[in-house]
LUMSE-940096 format. One record per residue (C-alpha): chain; x, y, z; residue number from 1. Coordinates in Angstrom, 1 decimal. Layout:
BEGIN
{atom 'A' {X Y Z} NUM}
...
END
This chain:
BEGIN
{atom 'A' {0.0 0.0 0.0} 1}
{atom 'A' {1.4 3.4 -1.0} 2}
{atom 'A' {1.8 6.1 1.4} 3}
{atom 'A' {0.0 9.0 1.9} 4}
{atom 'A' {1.2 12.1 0.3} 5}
{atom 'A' {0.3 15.4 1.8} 6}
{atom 'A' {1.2 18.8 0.1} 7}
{atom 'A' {1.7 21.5 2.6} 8}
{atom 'A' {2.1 25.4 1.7} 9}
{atom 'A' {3.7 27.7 4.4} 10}
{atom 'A' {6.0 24.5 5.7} 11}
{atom 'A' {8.5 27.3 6.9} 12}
{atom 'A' {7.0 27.9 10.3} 13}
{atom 'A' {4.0 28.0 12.4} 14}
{atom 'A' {1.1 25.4 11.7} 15}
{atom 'A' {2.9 24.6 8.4} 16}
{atom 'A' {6.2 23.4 10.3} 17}
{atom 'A' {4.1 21.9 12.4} 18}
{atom 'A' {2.1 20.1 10.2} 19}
{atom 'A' {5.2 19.0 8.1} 20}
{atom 'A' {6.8 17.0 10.9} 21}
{atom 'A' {3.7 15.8 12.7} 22}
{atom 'A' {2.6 14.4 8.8} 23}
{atom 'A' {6.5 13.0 8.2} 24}
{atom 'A' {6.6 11.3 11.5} 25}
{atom 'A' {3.2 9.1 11.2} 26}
{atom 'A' {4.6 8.3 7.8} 27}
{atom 'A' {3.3 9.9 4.9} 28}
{atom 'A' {5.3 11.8 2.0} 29}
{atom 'A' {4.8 15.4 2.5} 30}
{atom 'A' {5.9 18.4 -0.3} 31}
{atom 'A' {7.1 20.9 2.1} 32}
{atom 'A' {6.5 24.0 0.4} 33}
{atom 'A' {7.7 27.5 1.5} 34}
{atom 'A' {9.4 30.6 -0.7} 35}
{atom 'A' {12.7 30.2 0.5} 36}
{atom 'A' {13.8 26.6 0.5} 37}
{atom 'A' {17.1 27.2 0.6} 38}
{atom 'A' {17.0 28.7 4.6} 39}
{atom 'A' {14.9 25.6 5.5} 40}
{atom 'A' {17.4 23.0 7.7} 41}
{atom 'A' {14.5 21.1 10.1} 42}
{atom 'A' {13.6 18.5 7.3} 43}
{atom 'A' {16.9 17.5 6.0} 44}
{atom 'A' {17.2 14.4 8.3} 45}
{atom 'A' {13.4 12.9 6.3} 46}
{atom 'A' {13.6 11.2 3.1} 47}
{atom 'A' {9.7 11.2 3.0} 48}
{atom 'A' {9.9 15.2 2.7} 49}
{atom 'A' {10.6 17.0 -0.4} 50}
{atom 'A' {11.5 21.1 0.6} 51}
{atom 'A' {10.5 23.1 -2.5} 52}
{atom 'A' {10.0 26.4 -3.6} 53}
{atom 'A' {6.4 27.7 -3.3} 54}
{atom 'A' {4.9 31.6 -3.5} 55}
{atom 'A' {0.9 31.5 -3.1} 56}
{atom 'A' {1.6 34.7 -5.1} 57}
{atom 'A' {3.6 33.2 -7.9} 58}
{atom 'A' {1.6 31.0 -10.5} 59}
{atom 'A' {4.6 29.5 -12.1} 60}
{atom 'A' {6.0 28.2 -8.7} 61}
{atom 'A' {2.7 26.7 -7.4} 62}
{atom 'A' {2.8 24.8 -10.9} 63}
{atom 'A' {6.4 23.7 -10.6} 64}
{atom 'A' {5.9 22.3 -6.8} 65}
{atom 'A' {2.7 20.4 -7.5} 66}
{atom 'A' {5.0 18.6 -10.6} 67}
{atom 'A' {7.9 18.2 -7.8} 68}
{atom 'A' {5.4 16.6 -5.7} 69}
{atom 'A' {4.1 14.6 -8.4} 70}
{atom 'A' {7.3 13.3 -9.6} 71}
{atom 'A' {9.0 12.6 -6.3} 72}
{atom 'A' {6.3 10.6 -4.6} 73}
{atom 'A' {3.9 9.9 -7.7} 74}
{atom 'A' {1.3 11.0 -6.1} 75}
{atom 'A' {-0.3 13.7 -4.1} 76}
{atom 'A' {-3.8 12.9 -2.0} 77}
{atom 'A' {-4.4 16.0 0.6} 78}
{atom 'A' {-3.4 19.5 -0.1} 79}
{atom 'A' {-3.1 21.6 3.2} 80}
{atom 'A' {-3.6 25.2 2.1} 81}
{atom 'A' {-2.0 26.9 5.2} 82}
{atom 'A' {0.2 30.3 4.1} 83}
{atom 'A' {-1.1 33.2 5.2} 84}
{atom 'A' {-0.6 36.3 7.2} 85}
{atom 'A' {-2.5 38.9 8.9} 86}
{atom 'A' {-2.6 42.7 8.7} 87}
{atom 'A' {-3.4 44.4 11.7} 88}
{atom 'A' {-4.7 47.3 12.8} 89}
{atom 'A' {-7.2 50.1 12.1} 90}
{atom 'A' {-8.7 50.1 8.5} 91}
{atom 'A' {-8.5 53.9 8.0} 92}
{atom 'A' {-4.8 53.7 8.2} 93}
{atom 'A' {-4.3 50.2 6.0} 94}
{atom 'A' {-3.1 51.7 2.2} 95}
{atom 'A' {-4.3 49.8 -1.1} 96}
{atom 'A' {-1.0 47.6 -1.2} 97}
{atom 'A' {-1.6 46.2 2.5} 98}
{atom 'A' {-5.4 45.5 1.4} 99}
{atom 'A' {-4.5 43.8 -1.8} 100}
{atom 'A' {-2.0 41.8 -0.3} 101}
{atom 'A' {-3.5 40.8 2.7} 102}
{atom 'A' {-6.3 39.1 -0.4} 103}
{atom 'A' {-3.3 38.2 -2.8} 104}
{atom 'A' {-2.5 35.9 0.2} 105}
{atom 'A' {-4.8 34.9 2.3} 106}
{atom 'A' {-7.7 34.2 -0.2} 107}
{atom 'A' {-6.0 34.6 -4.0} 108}
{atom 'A' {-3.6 33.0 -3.3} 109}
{atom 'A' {-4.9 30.0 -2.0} 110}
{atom 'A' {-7.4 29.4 -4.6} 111}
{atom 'A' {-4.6 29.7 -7.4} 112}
{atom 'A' {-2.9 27.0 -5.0} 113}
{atom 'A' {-6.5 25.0 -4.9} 114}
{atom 'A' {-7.5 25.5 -8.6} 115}
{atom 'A' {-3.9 23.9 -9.8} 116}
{atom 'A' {-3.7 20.8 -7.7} 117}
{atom 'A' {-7.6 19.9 -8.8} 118}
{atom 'A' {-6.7 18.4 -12.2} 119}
{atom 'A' {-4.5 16.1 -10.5} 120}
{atom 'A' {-6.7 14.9 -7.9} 121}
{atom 'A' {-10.1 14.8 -10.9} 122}
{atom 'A' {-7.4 12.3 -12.9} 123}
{atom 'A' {-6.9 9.8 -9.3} 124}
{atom 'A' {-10.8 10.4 -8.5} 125}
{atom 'A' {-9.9 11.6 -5.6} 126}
{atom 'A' {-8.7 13.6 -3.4} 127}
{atom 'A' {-8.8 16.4 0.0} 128}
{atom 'A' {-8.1 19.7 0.3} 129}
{atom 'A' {-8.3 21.5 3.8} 130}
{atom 'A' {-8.0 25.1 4.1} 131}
{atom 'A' {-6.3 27.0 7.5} 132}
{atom 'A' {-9.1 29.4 8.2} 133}
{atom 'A' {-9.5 30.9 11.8} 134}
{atom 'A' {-12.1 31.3 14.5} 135}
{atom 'A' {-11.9 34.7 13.0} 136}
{atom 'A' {-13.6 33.7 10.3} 137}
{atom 'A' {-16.7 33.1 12.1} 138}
{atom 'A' {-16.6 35.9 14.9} 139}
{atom 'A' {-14.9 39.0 14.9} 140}
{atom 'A' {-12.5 41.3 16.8} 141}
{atom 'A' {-11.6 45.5 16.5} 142}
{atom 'A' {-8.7 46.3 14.4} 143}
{atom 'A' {-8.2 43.1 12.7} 144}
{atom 'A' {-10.5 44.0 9.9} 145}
{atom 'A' {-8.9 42.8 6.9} 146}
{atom 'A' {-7.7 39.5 8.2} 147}
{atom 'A' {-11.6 39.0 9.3} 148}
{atom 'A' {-12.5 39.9 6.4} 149}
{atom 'A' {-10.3 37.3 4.0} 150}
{atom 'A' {-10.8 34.6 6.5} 151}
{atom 'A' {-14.6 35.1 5.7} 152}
{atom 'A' {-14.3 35.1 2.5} 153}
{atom 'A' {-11.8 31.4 2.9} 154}
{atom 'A' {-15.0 30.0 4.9} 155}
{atom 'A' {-17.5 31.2 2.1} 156}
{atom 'A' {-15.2 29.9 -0.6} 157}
{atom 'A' {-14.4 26.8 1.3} 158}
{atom 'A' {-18.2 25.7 2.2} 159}
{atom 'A' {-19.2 26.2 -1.6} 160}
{atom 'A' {-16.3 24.6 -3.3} 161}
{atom 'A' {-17.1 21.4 -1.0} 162}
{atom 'A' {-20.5 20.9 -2.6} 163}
{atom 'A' {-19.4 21.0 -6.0} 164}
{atom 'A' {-16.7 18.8 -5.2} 165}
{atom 'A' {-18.2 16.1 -3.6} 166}
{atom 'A' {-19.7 14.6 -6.9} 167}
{atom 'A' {-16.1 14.1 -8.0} 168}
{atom 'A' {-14.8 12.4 -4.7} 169}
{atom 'A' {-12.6 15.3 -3.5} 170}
{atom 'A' {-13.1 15.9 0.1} 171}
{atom 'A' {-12.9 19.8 1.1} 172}
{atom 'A' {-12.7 20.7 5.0} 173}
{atom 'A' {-11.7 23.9 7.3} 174}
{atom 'A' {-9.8 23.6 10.4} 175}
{atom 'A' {-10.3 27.2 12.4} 176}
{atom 'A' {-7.9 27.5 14.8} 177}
{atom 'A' {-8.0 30.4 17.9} 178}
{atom 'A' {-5.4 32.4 18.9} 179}
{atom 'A' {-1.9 30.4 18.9} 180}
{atom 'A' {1.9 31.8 19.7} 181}
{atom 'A' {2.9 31.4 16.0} 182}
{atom 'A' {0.5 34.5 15.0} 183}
{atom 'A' {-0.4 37.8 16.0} 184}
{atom 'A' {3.3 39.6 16.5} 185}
{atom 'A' {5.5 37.6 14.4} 186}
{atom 'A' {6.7 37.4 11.3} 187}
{atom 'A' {3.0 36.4 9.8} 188}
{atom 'A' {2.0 39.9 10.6} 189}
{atom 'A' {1.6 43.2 9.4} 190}
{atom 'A' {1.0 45.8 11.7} 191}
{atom 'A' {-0.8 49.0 9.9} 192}
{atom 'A' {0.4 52.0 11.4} 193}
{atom 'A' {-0.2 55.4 10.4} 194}
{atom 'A' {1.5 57.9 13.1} 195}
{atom 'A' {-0.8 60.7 11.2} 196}
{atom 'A' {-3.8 59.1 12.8} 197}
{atom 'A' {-3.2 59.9 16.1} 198}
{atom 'A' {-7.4 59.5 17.0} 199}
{atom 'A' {-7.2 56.0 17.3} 200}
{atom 'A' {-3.7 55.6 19.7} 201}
{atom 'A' {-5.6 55.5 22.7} 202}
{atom 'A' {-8.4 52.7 21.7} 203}
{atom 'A' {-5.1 50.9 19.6} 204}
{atom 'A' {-3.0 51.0 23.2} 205}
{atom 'A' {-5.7 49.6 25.2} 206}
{atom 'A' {-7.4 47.0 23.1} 207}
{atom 'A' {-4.0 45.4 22.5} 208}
{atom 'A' {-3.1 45.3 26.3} 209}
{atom 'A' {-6.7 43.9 27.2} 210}
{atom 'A' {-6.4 41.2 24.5} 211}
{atom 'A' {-3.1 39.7 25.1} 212}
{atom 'A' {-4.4 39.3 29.1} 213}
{atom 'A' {-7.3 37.6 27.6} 214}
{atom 'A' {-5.3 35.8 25.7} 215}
{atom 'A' {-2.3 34.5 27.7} 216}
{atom 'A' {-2.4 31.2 27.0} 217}
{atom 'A' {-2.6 31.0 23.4} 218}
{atom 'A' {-2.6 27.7 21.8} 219}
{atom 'A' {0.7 25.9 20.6} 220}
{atom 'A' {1.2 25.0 16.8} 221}
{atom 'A' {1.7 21.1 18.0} 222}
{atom 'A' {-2.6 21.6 19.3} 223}
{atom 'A' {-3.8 22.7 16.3} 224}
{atom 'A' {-1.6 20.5 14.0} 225}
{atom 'A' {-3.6 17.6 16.2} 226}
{atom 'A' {-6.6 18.7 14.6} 227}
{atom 'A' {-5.2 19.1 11.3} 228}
{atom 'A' {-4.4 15.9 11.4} 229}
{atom 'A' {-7.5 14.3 12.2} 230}
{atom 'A' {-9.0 16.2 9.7} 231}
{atom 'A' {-6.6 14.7 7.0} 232}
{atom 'A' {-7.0 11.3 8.7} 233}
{atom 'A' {-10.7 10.6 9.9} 234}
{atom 'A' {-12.0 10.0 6.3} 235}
{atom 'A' {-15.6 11.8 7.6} 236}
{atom 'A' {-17.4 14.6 5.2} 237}
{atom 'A' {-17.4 16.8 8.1} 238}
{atom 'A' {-16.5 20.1 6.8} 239}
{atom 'A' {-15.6 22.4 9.9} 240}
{atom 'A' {-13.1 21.7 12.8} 241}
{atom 'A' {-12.4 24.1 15.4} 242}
{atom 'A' {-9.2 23.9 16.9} 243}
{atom 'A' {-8.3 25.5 20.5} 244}
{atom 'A' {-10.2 25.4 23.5} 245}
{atom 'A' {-11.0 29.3 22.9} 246}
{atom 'A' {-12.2 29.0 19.6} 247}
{atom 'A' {-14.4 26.4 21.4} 248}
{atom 'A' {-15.7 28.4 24.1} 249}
{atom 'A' {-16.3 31.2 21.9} 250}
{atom 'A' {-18.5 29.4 19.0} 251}
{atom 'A' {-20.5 28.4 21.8} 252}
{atom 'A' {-21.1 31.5 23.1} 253}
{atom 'A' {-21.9 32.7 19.8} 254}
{atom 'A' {-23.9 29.8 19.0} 255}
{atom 'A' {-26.2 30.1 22.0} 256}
{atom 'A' {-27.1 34.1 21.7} 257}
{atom 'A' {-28.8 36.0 18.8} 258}
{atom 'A' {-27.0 38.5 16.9} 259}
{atom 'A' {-27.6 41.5 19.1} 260}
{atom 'A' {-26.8 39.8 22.5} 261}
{atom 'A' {-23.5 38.2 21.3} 262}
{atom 'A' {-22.1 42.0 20.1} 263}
{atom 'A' {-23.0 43.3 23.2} 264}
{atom 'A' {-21.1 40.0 24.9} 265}
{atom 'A' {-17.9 40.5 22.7} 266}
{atom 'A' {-18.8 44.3 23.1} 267}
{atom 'A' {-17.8 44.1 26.9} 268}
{atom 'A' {-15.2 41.1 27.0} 269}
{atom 'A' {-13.2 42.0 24.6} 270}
{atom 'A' {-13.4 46.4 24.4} 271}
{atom 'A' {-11.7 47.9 27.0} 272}
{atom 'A' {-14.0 49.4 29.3} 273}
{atom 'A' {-12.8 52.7 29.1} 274}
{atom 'A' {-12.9 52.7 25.5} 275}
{atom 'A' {-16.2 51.6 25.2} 276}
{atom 'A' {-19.3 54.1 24.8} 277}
{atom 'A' {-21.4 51.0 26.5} 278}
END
């Protein structure tokens, strides 16, 4: 029986790093794919991984690493679409470049990455595809307005592309994960600053100090990589998987109050008080 080949976009760190060795170890093939191969040294001791050269916002290298995959392992049966990055901060001060890019990556990207690999997987009859979305692309928070809003637009495209999928065996799922210490301040963000915009310092100051107490604990890369895998493992239809014990507690909050109630909830959890007309 052949192994398992999983390609992985975004293998360079965070959930794709993860991902990569938590897929290598439990033996399947994986295409670790990232745009600068050449700095990439935590794979070299796996035969089963193949590091190659992959920019969600280059066509020509998202064709060339699908045919790497293809002709190192034969095969390729799950596609993890996992780069992205988010741009923080208040939308008045974001320019037209950190829009575009924030979509170029997080949603264009991605389906450029999904629309290549589906010829291969409608020639084997099958085939999964499971897209890194966020709990933030169910419920949202202040100045994170453009990553909300391509992480909604992931779980729109995601949902519909799984229906017209099915009929040809391909398998598409989501996997939302909460906050985790690999996002949010690191290199897979872009804070938006304009110091022209001096309106907003005070509600920017105090909303980043309240959220990182309510979010101490974030959630490790090797948790949500647990429910990646399972997704890429359980053979089920199921199509959404939230991943972090926050995520958790907060799509059942959300679940269990109407519209007006849960704004008014996230209103006064997650606003600083002294920011909040409320």
């Amino acid at each position: 029986m052949m192994k398992k080949t999983i390609l992985i976009t975004g293998s360079s760190s965070g959930f794709g790093k993860a991902a990569t060795l938590k897929f290598a170890t439990n033996g399947w093939n994986v295409v670790a794919t990232m745009r600068t191969p050449e700095k990439e040294t935590a794979f070299t001791g796996f035969e089963n991984v193949l590091v190659v050269k992959l920019d969600v916002q280059d066509n020509d290298s998202i064709q060339s690493a699908i045919q790497a995959g293809i002709d190192r392992f034969g095969k390729i049966d799950t596609l993890l679409n996992n780069a992205g990055y988010g741009a923080l901060g208040n939308f008045e001060a974001a320019t037209s470049e950190q829009i575009r890019r924030q979509f170029d990556v997080n949603v264009f990207g991605m389906m450029d990455v999904t629309r290549a690999i589906l010829p291969h997987f409608r020639k084997n009859k099958s085939g999964t595809i499971i897209n890194i979305s966020s709990m933030g692309g169910r419920i949202t928070f202040p100045l994170m307005s453009l990553y909300h809003a391509s992480k909604f637009a992931v779980e729109g495209f995601t949902e519909s592309l799984a229906y017209e999928l099915a009929a040809l065996n391909i398998t598409v799922k989501l996997v939302e994960p909460g906050v985790a210490n690999t996002n949010f301040g690191g290199p897979s963000a872009d804070f938006i600053q304009n110091p022209a915009l001096t309106d907003y310092n005070d509600f920017i100051q105090a909303f980043w100090q309240h959220f990182a107490t309510l979010n101490s604990q974030p959630n490790s890369a090797e948790d949500i990589t647990e429910v990646i895998y399972t997704a890429a493992t359980d053979n089920s239809q199921q199509l959404r998987y939230i991943a972090g014990e926050d995520a958790k507690a907060l799509m059942e909050i959300r679940n269990g109050k109407n519209d007006q109630e849960y704004i008014e909830w996230m209103k006064h959890t997650f606003v600083p008080a002294k920011t909040n007309p409320s």
